[in-house]
C-alpha positions, 0 to 999 in steps of 0.5 A: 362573282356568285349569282346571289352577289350579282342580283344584290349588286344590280337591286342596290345599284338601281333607284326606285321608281320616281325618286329625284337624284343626279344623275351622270354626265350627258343627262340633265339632273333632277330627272325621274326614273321609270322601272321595269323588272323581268321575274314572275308573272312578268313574263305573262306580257304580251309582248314578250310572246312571240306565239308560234315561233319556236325560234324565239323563246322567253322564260324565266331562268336565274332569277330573269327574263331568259330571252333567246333568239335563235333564228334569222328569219324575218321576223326572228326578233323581240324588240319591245320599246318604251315611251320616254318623252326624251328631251335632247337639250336635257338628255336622258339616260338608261340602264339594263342588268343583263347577262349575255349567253350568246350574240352573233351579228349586231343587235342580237343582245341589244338596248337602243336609245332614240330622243326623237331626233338621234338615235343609236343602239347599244349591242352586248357581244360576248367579247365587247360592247359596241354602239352601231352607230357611232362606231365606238366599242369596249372589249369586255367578257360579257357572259361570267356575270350580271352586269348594269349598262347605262347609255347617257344621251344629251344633244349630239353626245353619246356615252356608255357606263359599265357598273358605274365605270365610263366604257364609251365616250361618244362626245359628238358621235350621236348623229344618227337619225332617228328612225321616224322620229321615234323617241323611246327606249328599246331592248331585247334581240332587235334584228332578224340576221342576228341572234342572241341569248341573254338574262334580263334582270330589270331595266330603268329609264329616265322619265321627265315626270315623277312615276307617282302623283297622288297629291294630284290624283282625284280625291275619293275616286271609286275605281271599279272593274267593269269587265275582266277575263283572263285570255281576253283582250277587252279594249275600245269601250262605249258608254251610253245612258238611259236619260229616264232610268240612268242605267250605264251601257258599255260595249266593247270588242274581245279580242282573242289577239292584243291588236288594234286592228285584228278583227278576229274575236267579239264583243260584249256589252255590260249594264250598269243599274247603280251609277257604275258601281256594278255591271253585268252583261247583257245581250242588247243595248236599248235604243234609249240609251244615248251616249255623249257625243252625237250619232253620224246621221243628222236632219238636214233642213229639208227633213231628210237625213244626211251622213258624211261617212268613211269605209275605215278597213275594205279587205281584199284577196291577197293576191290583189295586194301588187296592184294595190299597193301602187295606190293605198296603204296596205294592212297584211294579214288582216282577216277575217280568215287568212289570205286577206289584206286591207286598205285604210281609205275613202269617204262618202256623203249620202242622204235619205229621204223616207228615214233611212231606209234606203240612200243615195251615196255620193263618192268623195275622190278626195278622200280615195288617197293613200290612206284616210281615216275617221274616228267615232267622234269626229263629226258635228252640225253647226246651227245653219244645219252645215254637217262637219266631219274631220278626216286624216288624210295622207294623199301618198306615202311620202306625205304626212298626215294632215287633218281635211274637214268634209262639210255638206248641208244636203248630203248630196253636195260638199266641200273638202277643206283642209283644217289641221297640219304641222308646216314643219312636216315632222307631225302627223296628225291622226284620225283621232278628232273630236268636233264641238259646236260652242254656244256662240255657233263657232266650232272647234276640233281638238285631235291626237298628234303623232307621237313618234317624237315623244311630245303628245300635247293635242292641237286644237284648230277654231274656225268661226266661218262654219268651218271653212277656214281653221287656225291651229293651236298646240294645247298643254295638254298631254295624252290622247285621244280626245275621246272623253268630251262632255259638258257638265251640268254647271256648263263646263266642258270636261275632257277625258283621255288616256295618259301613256306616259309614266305613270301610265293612267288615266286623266281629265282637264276642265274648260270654263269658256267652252274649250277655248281654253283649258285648266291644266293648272289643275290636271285631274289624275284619275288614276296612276296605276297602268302597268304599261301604255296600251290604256285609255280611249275613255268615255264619261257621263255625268249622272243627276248627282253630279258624279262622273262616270268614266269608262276606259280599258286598262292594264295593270299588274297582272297584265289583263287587259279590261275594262274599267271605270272611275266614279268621281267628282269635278272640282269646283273653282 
């Protein structure tokens, strides 16, 4: 069969995004369908670059993502994956139109599946079709053409489809576990030892929400664009108000590298003297612009000043990692500069008495652990002048992550009491929390929840003793993080946060009895228009009219990371 024919048979065989169809045996129906299609500017994605190594290489070639991994040297592969919230009691299914050109060892042409309790992986050999883990193949000339694989998962059953056609029936062999308790979709050349060459032309996956909302979304929302360069990697924004004047202040890292933690790179900051509706940069941000959340320093009692503090990234000389790595977490290659490495852990309470000119710092040893971390967002002062500040904490690399409260009323004593963590171990709860004082003096934390197995709905802990002792409950509230908090001028409480499921975007969720509950019957769907998951951390303010502005960073289409934001208004009810 022509090339033409081929690419006619895979486009006619594929569904389009977000529409509803049974689908087949292993897979429950009425699911959604999420797709991606390698050609043109696609191949811009990061992901796909694998930079210097000329062993791996991706190009456009018969009308698809030509992906060619030559080498076997660790790091000779290309495994990008997909979040798909996969449901075993409902199953899942995917599919690929590949062309195989060439694969030597298991997982060089390959698409995996993982509901965040099994997990097996599909490899294209040019003679068969083989899952590695169930053991089971199907002999079949992959090369002469285009050809759509389908993997159906559903509880312990496995089964593989060729051109609508059963290859594989694995009923009862999908047993392997699931590696972290991942639950996505993986394709591309997924081993160093091996290799591979093959033609991507488009790959669909189910997803359990429809990939299009607009019924939901915010009516007449303004999206603007507030920083945008090709070759920069813009993410993290701040957001921040002049109370006299309402000028918008954001500031943000540019990154020369798509990566959460790689320092090398800048930063900028924007103005806004409009509400949002246009930005400009500017070299400094006024003192008197104050964002939505408080600073970390607070008065004690006494008048002095008192911070709870974290040391995040300490790098460190590299030959220093042996002697590390006994102890803490190590993060390789973590600049500046090459030949660094860095720890990710340790606290301390300090104090100053003439306004913070100078400290004086008190170690916290609970906190020098494997790996402990705080986020911008996490502290608090309750109205008996108690300072809180929540912390992840992974006391060793066989623990999970468990979220621990730091309280201090002076900054010279404290207390380290643990507040959050899954009893069934099979949960992290990251560093990403948010603490809010409500107006009876009790206090809440809503934090971000690991996501290797797909499920993402924060968990919320109360305390009404200061925050000595917590009570953990999951919220229906799905995305991450809890970044957005703000409370509005009607007295509600407006939560902002990232949504890295299809479709990706960008949401909201209001509270009319100061978070201690949460109207996810009306979800606000700020936007739906996210090319992939790499979005969010969002901040709002409310201006003297009552709009919100919402500042976030974002990727759409063209694959430019940026910043963004969304003038709307909150619902009334």
């Amino acid at each position: 069969m022509g090339l033409a024919v081929a690419k006619m048979r895979c486009l006619g065989y594929a569904v389009a995004v977000g529409v509803v169809l049974t689908v087949g045996a292993g897979c429950a129906r009425s699911q959604y369908w999420a797709r991606e299609d390698f050609e043109g500017t696609k191949l811009k994605l990061p992901w796909y670059t694998p930079g210097a190594n000329s062993r791996v290489t991706v190009g456009l070639s018969e009308g698809a993502m030509h992906l060619t991994d030559a080498g076997t040297q660790p790091g000779d592969l290309l495994f990008p994956t997909k979040q798909w919230a996969a449901d075993p009691t409902r199953g899942a299914a995917v599919e690929a139109c590949v062309k195989v050109v060439d694969c030597q060892g298991a997982a060089g042409v390959m698409l995996m599946v993982a509901d965040g309790v099994h997990e097996d992986s599909l490899t294209l050999y040019k003679d068969r079709i083989r899952l590695e883990k169930a053991g089971l193949e199907r002999a079949m000339d992959t090369t002469g053409d285009f050809h759509i694989y389908r993997i159906d998962i559903r509880g312990p059953d496995i089964a593989v489809s060729v051109d609508g056609r059963r290859a594989i029936d694995g009923k009862g062999k999908f047993t392997q576990p699931a590696h972290d308790q991942r639950n996505c979709v993986g394709y591309g050349a997924g081993s160093s030892a091996a290799t591979g060459e093959a033609h991507w032309d488009w790959l669909r996956w189910t997803t359990p929400e429809p990939a299009t909302l607009e019924a939901q979304s915010v009516s007449g929302a303004e999206q603007v664009i507030v920083f945008k360069k090709e070759g920069v990697y813009a993410c993290f924004p701040s957001l921040s108000m002049d109370p006299e004047t309402e000028s918008l202040y954001s500031s943000f890292g540019t990154k020369v590298k798509q990566s959460h933690i790689d320092p090398t790179g800048g930063s900028a900051r924007m103005e806004s003297r409009d509400g949002g509706r246009t930005w400009q940069e500017v070299e400094t941000i006024p003192p008197t612009a104050r964002g939505e959340r408080p600073g970390s320093v607070f008065t004690a009692a006494d008048g002095a000043k008192v911070e709870i503090g974290h040391y995040f990234w300490r790098r460190y000389p590299a030959e220093q990692k042996p002697e590390l790595q006994k102890k803490y977490f190590i993060q390789d290659n973590s600049g500046p500069g090459p030949g660094k490495v860095a720890t990710c852990t340790g606290g301390f309470v300090r104090r100053s008495t003439d306004d913070g000119k100078t400290w004086e710092k008190t170690e916290i040893p609970e906190l020098d652990v494997y790996m402990a971390g705080s986020s911008p967002w996490s502290f608090c002062q309750l109205p008996d002048g108690t300072v809180l500040r929540a912390f992840m904490v992974r006391k060793t690399a066989q623990d999970s992550c468990d979220s621990y409260v730091v309280r201090t009323k002076d900054g010279k004593t404290y207390d380290v009491v643990r507040a959050m963590w899954d009893p069934t171990r099979k949960e992290d709860v990251t560093e990403e929390n948010v603490l809010h004082v409500m107006n009876d003096g009790n206090v809440w934390m809503m934090a971000r929840i690991g996501v290797s197995s797909g499920d993402d709905f924060m968990w919320q802990a109360f305390s009404e003793d200061g925050g000595t002792t917590w009570r953990t409950v999951k919220t229906a509230i799905k995305g991450h993080p809890p970044s957005g908090l703000i409370r509005l001028q009607d007295g509600r409480l407006l939560l902002t946060y990232g949504y890295r499921h299809v479709p990706f975007g960008i949401r909201a969720v209001l509270s009319d009895d100061d978070g201690r509950t949460w109207r996810t019957d009306q979800v606000q769907v700020l936007r739906t228009d996210g090319d992939n998951f790499d979005l969010g951390y969002p901040h709002s303010v409310q201006l003297r009219d009552g709009m919100i502005v919402t500042v976030y960073y974002f990727v759409t289409a063209d694959f430019i990371t940026h910043i963004a934001c969304t003038r709307w208004q909150p619902p009334k009810w």
